[in-house]
DRENTOR-226012 format. One record per residue (C-alpha): residue in three letters; x, y, z. Coordinates in steps of 0.5 Angstrom, whole numbers, padded with zeros to 4 digits, always signed. Layout:
# DRENTOR-226012
ALAXYZ ...
***
This chain:
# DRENTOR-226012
UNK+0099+0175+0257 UNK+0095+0170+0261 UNK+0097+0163+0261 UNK+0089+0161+0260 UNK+0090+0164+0252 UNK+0092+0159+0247 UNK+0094+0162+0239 UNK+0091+0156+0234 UNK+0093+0159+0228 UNK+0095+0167+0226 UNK+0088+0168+0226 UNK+0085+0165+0232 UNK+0086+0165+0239 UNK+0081+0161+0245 UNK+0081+0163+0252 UNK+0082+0156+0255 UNK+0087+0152+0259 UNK+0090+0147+0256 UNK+0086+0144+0263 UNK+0079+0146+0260 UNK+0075+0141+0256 UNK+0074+0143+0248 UNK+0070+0139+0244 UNK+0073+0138+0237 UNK+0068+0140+0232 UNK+0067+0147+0237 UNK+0075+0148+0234 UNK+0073+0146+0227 UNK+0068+0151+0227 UNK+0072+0157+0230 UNK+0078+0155+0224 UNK+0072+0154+0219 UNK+0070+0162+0221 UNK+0077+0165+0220 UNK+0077+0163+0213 UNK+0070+0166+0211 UNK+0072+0173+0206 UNK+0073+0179+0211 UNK+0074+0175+0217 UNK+0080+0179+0221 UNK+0080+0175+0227 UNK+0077+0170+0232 UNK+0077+0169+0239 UNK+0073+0163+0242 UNK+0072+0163+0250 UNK+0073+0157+0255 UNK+0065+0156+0255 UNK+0065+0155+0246 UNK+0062+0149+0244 UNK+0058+0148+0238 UNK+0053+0151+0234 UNK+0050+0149+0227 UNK+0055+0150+0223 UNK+0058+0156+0228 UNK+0061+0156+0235 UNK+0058+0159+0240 UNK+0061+0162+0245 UNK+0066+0166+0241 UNK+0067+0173+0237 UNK+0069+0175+0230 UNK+0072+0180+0227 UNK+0071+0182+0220 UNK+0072+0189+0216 UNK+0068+0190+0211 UNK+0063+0185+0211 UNK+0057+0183+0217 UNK+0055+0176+0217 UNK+0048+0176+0220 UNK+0049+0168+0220 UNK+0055+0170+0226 UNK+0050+0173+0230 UNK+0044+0168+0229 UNK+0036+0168+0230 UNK+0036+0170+0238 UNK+0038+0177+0236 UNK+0040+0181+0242 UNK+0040+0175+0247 UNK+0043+0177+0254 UNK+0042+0177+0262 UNK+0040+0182+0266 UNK+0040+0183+0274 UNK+0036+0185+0278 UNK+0037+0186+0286 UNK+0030+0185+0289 UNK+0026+0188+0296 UNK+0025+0180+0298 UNK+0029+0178+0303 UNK+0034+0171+0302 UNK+0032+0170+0310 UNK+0025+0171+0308 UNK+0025+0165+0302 UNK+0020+0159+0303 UNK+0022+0155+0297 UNK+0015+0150+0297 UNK+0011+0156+0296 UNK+0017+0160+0292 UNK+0015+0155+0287 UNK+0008+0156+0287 UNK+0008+0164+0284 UNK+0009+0164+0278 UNK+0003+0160+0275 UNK+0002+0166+0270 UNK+0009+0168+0268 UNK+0009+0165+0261 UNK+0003+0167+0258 UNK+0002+0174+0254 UNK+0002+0180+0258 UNK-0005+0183+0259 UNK-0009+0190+0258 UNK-0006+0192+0265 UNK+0001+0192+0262 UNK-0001+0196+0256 UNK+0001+0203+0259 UNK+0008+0200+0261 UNK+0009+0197+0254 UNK+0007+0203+0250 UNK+0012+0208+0254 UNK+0018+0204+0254 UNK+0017+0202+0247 UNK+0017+0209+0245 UNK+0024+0211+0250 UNK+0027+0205+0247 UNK+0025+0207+0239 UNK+0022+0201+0238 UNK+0016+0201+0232 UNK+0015+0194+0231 UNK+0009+0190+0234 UNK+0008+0185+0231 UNK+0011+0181+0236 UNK+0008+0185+0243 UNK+0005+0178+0244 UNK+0011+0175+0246 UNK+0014+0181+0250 UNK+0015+0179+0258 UNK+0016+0172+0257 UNK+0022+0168+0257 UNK+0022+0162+0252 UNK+0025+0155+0251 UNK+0033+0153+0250 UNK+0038+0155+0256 UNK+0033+0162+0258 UNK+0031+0163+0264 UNK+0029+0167+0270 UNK+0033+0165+0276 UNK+0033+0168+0284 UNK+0040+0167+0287 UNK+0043+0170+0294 UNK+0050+0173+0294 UNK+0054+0168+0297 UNK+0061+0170+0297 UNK+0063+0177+0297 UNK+0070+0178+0294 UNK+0070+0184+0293 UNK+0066+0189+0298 UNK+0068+0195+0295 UNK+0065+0194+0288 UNK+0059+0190+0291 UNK+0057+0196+0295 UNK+0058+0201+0288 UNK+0054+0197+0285 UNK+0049+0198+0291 UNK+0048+0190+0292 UNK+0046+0188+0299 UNK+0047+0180+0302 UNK+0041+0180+0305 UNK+0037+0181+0298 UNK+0034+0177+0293 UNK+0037+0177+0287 UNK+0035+0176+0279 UNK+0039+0174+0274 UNK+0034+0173+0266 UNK+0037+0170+0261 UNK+0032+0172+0254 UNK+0033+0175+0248 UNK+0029+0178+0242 UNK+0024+0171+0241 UNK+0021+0171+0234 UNK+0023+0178+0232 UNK+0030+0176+0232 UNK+0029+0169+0228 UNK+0025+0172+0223 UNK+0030+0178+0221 UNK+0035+0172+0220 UNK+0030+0167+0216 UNK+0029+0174+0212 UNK+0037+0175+0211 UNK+0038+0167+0210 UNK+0033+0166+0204 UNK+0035+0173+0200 UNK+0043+0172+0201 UNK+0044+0164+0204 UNK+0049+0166+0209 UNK+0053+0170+0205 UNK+0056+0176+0209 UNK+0053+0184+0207 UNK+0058+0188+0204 UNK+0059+0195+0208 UNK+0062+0199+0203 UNK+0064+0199+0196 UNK+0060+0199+0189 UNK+0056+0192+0190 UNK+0053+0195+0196 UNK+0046+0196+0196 UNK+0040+0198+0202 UNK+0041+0190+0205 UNK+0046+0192+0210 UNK+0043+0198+0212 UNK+0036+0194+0212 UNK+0040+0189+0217 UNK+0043+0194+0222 UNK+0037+0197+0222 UNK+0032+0191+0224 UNK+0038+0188+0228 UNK+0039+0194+0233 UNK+0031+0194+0234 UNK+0032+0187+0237 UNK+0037+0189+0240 UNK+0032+0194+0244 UNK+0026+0189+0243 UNK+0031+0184+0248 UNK+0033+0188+0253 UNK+0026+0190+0254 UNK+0023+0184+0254 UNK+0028+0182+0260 UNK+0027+0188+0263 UNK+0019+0186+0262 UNK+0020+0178+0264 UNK+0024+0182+0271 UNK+0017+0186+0272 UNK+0013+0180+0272 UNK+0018+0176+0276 UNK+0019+0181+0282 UNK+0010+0182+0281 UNK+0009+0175+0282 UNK+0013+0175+0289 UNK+0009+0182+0291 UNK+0017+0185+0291 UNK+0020+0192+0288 UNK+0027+0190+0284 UNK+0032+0195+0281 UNK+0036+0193+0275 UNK+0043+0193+0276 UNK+0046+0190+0269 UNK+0043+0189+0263 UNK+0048+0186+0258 UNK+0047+0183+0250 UNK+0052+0176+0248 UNK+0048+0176+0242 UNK+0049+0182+0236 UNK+0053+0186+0232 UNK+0057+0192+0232 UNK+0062+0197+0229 UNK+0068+0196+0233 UNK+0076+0199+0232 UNK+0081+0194+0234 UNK+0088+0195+0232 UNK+0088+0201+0229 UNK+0082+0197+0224 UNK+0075+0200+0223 UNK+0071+0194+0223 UNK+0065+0190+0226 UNK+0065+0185+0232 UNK+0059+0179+0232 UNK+0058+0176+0238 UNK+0055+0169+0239 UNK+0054+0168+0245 UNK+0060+0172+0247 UNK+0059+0178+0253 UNK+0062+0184+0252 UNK+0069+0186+0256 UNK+0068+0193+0254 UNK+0061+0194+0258 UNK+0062+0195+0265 UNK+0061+0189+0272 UNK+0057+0183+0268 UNK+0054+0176+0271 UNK+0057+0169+0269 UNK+0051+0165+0269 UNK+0054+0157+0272 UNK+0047+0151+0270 UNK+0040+0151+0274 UNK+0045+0147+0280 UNK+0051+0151+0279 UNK+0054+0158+0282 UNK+0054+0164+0277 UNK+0059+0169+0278 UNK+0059+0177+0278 UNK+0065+0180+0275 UNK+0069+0186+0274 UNK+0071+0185+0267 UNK+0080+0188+0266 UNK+0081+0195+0262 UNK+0088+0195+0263 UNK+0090+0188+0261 UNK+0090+0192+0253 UNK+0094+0185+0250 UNK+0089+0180+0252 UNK+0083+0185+0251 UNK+0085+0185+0243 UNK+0087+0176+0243 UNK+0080+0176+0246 UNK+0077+0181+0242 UNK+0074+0185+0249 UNK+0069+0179+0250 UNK+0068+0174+0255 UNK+0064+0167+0257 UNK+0057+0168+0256 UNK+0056+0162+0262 UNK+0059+0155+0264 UNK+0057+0152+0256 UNK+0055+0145+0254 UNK+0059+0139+0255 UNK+0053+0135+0252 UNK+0048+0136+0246 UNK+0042+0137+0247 UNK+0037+0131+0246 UNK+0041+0126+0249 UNK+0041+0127+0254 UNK+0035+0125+0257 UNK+0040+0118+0255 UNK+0045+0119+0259 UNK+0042+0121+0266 UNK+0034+0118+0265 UNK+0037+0111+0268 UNK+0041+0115+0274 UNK+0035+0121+0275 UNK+0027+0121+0276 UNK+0024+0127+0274 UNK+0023+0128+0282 UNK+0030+0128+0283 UNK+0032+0133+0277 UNK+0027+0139+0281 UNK+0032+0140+0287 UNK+0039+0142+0286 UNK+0046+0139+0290 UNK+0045+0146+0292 UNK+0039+0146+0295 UNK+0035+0150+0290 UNK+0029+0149+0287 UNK+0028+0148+0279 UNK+0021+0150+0275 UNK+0021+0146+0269 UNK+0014+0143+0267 UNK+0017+0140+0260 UNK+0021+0133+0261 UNK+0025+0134+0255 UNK+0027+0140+0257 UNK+0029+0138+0265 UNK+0034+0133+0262 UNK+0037+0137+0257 UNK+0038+0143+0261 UNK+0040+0139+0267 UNK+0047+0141+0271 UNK+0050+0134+0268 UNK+0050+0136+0261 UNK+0055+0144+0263 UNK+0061+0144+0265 UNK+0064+0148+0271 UNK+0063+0155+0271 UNK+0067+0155+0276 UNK+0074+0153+0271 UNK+0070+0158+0265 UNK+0072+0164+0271 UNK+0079+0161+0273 UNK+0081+0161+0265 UNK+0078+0168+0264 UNK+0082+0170+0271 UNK+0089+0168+0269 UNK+0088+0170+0262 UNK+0088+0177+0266 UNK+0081+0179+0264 UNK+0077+0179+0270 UNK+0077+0179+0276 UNK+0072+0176+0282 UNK+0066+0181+0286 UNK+0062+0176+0288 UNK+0059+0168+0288 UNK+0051+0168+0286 UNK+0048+0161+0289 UNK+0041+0159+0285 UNK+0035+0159+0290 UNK+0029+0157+0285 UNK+0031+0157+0277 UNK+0025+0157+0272 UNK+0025+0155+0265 UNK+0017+0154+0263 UNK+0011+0151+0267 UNK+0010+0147+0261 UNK+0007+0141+0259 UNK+0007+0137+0266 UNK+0003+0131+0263 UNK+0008+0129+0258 
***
């Protein structure tokens, strides 16, 4: 097994460096959720920082029992991305920045058509929440046109069918409040007691559950595939989605020879084929090729892996830590030369690069835990986190 992989109790394991910087609360957390009844085992990955009263970044597994709470309200949360027809040569960023004045509102009549069919394909009945299908949200979501910037493997790069020269687009969104109001409904009929699988006291909740979860898990992946269109229609360009991945859900899973269920909270799958490993607005993100082989540290991993660089910093502190050191101009440009959309002033601080770890040593962890390996290096051209409110 890889030197990156750290046993903290039977029961727990993270996949981290001794090198590599964990909160301590994140470690609480993730003991505090191995004791929970039915929990088999834990695995924090090296993006793990806390959550309230959960870890994020990490994955559970349990067997007759699913924690809703585990999973949390953005149900279905994941990165999509695209490769688009715009050439990165071709980039303007001053008028980039100026496109994507209409991004955030309810898709319009024109969209109705695309909505409905793609609706039907996915299985997907509710519409309660259509109004907010396309957009983005708050938090650490985002829509980010990036350019391949080292290529480490060719190979798996041109099977994947991605070329240097193109513009690429990562989104990071979820299930909006579809998902919130299925874990509102779970936690005010159950608190955040665990819904039994099977045996006498099993009623229709768990099944009520799976069933309204794997809808937002749909109701997610088409929201980003939604906010893509928008995206690549704003700068008048085709795309073609070449990986969608979810970090944010449930499923039933075989691990050990156990039938059993694996939430993820911020934890993408190993088990889904090439993934993107997103850095901060001012990071690189990383394309990946998750190990099949490596059978040992896929079972202490629990088949997942880091969902992005993770926070060092909570969020509404640190507007303090940087507002002496950076004006809100400055926080619009990167050291990497991109361009930053981001109209709400809170947010621009909260979401700043300071405030997340390296991506840089989350992958470094994962590769010498033997559970990936490098394809290429992505450098963020314009990041997009909400026109906002440019006044406050």
């Amino acid at each position: 097994m890889g030197k990156s992989v750290q046993k903290i109790t039977e029961n727990v394991s993270l996949i981290a460096s001794a090198d590599t910087w964990i909160e301590g609360l994140a470690i609480q957390q993730l003991i505090k959720t191995s004791e929970l009844s039915g929990m088999h085992r834990v695995a924090g990955m090296p993006d793990l920082h806390p959550g309230r009263g959960y870890p994020i970044g990490a994955a559970f597994f349990t067997t007759n029992r699913v924690y809703p709470a585990l999973v949390g309200n953005d149900i279905g949360c994941g990165m999509s991305f695209w490769q688009t027809s715009a050439k990165v040569s071709k980039v303007s960023l001053d008028k980039f920045a100026k496109k994507f004045e209409h991004v955030e509102e309810s898709l319009d009549d024109s969209w109705s058509e695309t909505i409905a069919s793609r609706k039907c394909a996915k299985g997907i009945t509710t519409d309660s929440y259509d109004r907010a299908l396309g957009t983005i949200g708050g938090g650490n979501h985002f829509a980010e046109f990036q350019a391949i910037d080292e290529v480490y493997d060719q190979a798996a790069l041109e099977y994947l069918g991605l070329n240097k020269r193109q513009l690429q687009l990562l989104v990071h969104s979820g299930s909006r409040g579809l998902g919130q109001s299925i874990l509102v409904e779970h936690i005010s009929k159950h608190n955040h007691n665990g819904l039994l699988v099977e045996g006498a006291d099993v009623g229709d909740s768990f099944q009520d559950y799976i069933r309204k979860h794997d809808e937002a898990v749909r109701w997610a992946e088409l929201n980003r595939e939604l906010i893509a269109l928008r995206f690549l229609d704003s700068i008048r360009a085709k795309g073609d989605c070449v990986l969608d991945i979810n970090h944010n859900l449930v499923s039933a899973q075989n691990i050990d020879g156990r039938e059993g269920w694996l939430h993820r909270k911020g934890a993408t799958p190993s088990d889904k084929g090439y993934v993107v490993i997103p850095g901060s607005r001012g990071d690189y993100s990383y394309l990946v090729k998750p190990l099949c082989s490596n059978g040992d540290a896929l079972k202490v991993s629990l088949f997942s892996l880091a969902h992005g660089a993770g926070r060092k910093w909570k969020r509404g502190e640190c507007h303090g830590r940087l507002g002496h050191k950076y004006k809100r101009e400055d926080l619009y440009r990167t050291a990497l030369g991109s361009r930053v959309v981001c109209g709400n002033k809170e947010l621009l601080y909260d979401e700043a690069p300071q405030a997340y770890k390296k991506c840089e040593t989350v992958i470094k962890d994962m590769v010498d835990a033997g559970l990936i390996e490098l394809v290429a290096k992505l450098r963020p051209v314009l990041t997009f986190k909400t026109n906002g409110d440019c006044s406050s």
